[in-house]
N, C-alpha and C positions, 0 to 999 in steps of 0.2 A: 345592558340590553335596553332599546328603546321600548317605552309602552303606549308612546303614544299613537295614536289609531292613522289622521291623518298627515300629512307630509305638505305643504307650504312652500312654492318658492316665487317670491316674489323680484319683479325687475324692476328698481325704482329710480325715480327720472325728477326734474325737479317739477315738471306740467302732468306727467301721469304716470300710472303704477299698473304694471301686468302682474296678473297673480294668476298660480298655474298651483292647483290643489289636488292631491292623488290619494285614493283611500287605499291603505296597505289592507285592508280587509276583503273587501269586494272586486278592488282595480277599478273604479268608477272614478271618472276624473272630472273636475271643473276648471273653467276657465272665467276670468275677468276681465276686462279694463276698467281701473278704477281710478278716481281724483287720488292725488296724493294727499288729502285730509285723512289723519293718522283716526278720525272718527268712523268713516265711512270703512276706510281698512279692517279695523278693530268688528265691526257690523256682520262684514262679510265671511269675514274668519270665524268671528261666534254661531253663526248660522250652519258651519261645515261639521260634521261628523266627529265628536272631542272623544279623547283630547288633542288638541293638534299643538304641531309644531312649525315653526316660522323660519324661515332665512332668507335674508339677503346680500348680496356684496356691499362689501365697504366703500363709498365713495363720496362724490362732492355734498350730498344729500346729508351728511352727517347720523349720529344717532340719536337723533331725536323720536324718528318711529321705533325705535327694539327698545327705547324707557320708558315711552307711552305701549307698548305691546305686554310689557314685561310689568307694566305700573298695574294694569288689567287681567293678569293670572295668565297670559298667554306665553309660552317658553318661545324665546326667539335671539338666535343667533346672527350674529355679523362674519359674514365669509371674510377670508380673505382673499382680493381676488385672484392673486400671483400663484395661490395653492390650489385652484379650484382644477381637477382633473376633466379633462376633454378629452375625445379621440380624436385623433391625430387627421384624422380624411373628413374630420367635420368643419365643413367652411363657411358653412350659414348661420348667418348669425344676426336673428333676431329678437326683438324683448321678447315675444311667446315664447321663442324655442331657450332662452335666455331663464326665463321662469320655467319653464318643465325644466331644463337642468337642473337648475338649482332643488329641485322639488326631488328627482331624483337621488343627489347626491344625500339629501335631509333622510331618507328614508334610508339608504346607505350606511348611514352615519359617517360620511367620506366628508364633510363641513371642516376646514380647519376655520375655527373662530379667531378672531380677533377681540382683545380686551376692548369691554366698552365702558368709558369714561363716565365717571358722574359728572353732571352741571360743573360745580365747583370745579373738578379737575379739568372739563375740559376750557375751562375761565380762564385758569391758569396757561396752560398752553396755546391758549389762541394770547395771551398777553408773549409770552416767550418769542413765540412767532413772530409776533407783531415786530416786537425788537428787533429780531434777527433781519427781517425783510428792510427797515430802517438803516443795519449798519449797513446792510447792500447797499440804499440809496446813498447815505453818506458818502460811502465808498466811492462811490460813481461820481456825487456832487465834487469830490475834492479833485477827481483826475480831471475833469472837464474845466474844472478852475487852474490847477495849475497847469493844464498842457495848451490853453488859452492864452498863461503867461508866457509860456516858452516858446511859443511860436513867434513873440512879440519879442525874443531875447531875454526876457526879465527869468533873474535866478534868485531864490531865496540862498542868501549863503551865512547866514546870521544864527546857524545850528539847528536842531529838530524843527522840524515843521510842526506845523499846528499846535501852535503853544500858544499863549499869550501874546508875547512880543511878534510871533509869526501875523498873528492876526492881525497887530497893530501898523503893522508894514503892508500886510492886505490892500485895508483900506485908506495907504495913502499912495495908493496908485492913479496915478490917472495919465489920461491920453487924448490925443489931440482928435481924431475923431469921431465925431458922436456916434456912428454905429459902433465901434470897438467898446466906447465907453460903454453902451448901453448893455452891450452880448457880457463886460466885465460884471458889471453891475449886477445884469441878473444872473451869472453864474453863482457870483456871490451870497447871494441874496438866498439864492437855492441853497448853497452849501450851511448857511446859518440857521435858515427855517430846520434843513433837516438835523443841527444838531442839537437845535434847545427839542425837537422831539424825540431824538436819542435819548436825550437827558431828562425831559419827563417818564421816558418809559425804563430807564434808569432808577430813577426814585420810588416808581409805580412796585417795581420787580422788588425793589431791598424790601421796601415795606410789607410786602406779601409775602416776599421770605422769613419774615420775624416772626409772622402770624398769625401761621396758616398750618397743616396739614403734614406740612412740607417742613417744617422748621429745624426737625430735632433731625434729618436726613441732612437739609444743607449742612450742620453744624460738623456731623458726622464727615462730610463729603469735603470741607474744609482742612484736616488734617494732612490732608495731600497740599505737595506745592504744585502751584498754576489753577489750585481749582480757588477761587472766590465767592462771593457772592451769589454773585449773579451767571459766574459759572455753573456750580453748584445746584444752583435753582433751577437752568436750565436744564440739566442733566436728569433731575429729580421728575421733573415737570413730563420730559421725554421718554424715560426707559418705565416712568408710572408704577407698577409691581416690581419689585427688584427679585419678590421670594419666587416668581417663575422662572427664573436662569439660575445658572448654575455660572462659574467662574469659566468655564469652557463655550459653555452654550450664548452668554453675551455677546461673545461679537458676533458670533452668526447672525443674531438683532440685529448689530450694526451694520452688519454688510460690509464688514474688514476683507473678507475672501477673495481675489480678483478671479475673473472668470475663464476657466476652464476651456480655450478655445485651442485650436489648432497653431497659432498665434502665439498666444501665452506658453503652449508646452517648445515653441520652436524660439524661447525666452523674449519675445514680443507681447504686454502686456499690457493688457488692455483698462478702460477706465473703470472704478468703480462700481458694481452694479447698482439699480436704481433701487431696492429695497433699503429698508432702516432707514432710519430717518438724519439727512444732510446734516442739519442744526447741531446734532450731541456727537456725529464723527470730526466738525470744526471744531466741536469746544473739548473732544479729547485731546484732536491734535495739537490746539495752542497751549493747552496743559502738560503735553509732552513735553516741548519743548522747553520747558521751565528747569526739566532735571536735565538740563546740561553740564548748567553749573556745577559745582562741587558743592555738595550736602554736608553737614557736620555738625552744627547745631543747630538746631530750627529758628530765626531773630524773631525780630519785636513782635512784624506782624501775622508771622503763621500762631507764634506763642500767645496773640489776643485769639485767635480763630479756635485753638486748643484750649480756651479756658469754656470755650462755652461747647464744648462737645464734651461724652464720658471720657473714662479712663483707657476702657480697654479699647476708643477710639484713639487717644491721641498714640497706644502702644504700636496699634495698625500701622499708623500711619507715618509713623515715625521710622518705623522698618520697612515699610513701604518706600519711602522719601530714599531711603537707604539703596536698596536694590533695585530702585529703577535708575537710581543716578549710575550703578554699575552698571547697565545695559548701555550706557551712552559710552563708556569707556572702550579704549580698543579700537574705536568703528569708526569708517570714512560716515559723511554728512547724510551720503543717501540710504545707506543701511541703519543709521541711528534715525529717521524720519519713523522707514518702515516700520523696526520693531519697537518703537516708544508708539505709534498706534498701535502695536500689537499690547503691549505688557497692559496698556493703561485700564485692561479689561479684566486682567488676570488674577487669582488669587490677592493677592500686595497690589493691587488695582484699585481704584473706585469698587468692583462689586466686593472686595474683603474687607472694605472699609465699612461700609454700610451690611452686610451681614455680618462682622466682628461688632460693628456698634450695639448691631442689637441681637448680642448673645451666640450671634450662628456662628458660621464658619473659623475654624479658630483662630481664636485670639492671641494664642500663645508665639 
């Protein structure tokens, strides 16, 4: 049961902050428009009827005001805002009415929160990100180069692309007129810039995997095949708390579930919803796809990755490795896509890896 007196909901914007304050005591209500200086906010709130409580939705604004509120003695929660309850005939929608909702739901207790990151953790996932946004561009740099060349006739057929020797065949291309030349050159140019910063933020990630926070999860999250490095890191960095899921409740995080439409039940299935986060359902999938192969004994380089995690990790994971290479078995291409995203969440998953590592869920 909530004890505190007043209720708080704040709308916040990156130029200004409405704040809608309600005394569960009296019903006497205040309203603001305030700068978004977390000082001035803090001011205003201490002046209201304590003890209070604070909320607002999660957005571009980050949480920087709920750890400067919360640095201050003040209880203050991060909505999420996909969960926040409205009525259905309510269509106006302004920051005041925007703040008294929120203010109402506080008093409620109807806020489903959102974990909020410390400095450090959230250092690490804006570097994650960073990368991930990078291979996009790569990505994009390479097709523009080589459908540049293709339209010109020219074929790399000298075996995998982007290798060494690929490259060295790149740049000895050349063309007879200067604008071709030029649109060559700078596509080029693009595609190189964006990989020596792939590979800065490459080096950046391993080294904060070694020696961080995070370290003894990667090592954990390793015993799986397809998870790496900087897979690994990535995962860690994204799912953050792993002891608030349960081996069921993870993908619902992820957003694995397709949506429930008129569509979908007449077997037309539609995309992805936009909850969970894109970055760690890429880095399940290409993980998935690792246990195609045939499993039997772990080589060289998963058995360096298993010296540096525990015991009852590399047991996990080793039966893990096991039973998900079975789910590929049997199955055309597009039903082993679907359910290797589904397993990689499961029990013998990533979440039993890291809760068998450390003690929980069994090991046996």
């Amino acid at each position: 049961m909530s004890h505190e007196r007043t209720f708080v909901g704040l709308d916040v914007h990156a130029w200004s902050v409405v704040g809608h304050a309600l005394d569960g005591l009296t019903g006497e209500v205040w309203q603001r428009k305030l700068s978004p200086d977390p000082e001035g906010i803090l001011a205003w709130v201490s002046g209201l009827p304590q003890p209070v409580k604070v909320a607002y939705e999660a957005g571009p604004t980050g949480f920087g005001l709920a750890r400067f509120l919360r640095g201050h003695g003040v209880a203050c929660s991060v909505a999420a805002p996909s969960k926040l309850q409205r009525p259905s005939g309510d269509r106006v929608k302004t920051d005041a009415r925007d703040a008294e909702h929120l203010a109402r739901l506080v008093k409620l207790d109807e806020i489903v929160e959102v974990t909020v990151p410390s400095v450090q953790q959230e250092a690490a996932r804006d570097l994650v990100r960073a990368r991930e946004d990078v291979r996009g561009d790569l990505m994009r740099a390479r097709h523009r180069l080589s459908k540049l060349l293709l339209r010109q006739g020219v074929l790399w057929t000298g075996g995998q692309a982007w290798t060494g020797r690929h490259d060295v065949w790149l740049r000895s291309q050349r063309f007879d007129l200067v604008g071709r030349q030029l649109a060559f050159d700078s596509a080029y140019e693009t595609m190189a810039l964006t990989l020596d910063r792939r590979n800065r933020l490459d080096t950046a990630i391993i080294e904060m995997a070694e020696h961080s926070e995070y370290t003894d999860l990667v090592h954990r999250l390793g015993c799986l095949r397809g998870i790496s490095t900087l897979t690994g890191f990535g995962l860690a960095v994204e799912v953050g708390d792993w002891t608030r899921f349960s081996g069921s409740t993870i993908g619902a995080f992820l957003a694995w579930c397709r949506p429930s439409t008129p569509r979908a039940r007449h077997g037309r299935r539609g995309r992805s919803p936009r909850p969970g986060t894109a970055g760690a359902r890429r880095l399940l999938v290409e993980a998935a796809w690792h246990h195609r192969k045939t499993y039997r004994n772990p080589g060289q380089v998963m058995r360096t990755r298993w010296d540096l995690a525990p015991a009852v990790a590399r047991v996990r994971g080793h039966q893990g490795n096991q039973r998900l290479h079975q789910r590929w078995e049997g199955r055309c291409q597009m039903v082993c896509v679907n359910t290797s995203m589904e397993v990689r969440t499961d029990d013998d998953g990533c979440y039993g890896i890291e809760q068998g590592g450390a003690g929980g869920a069994g090991a046996a």
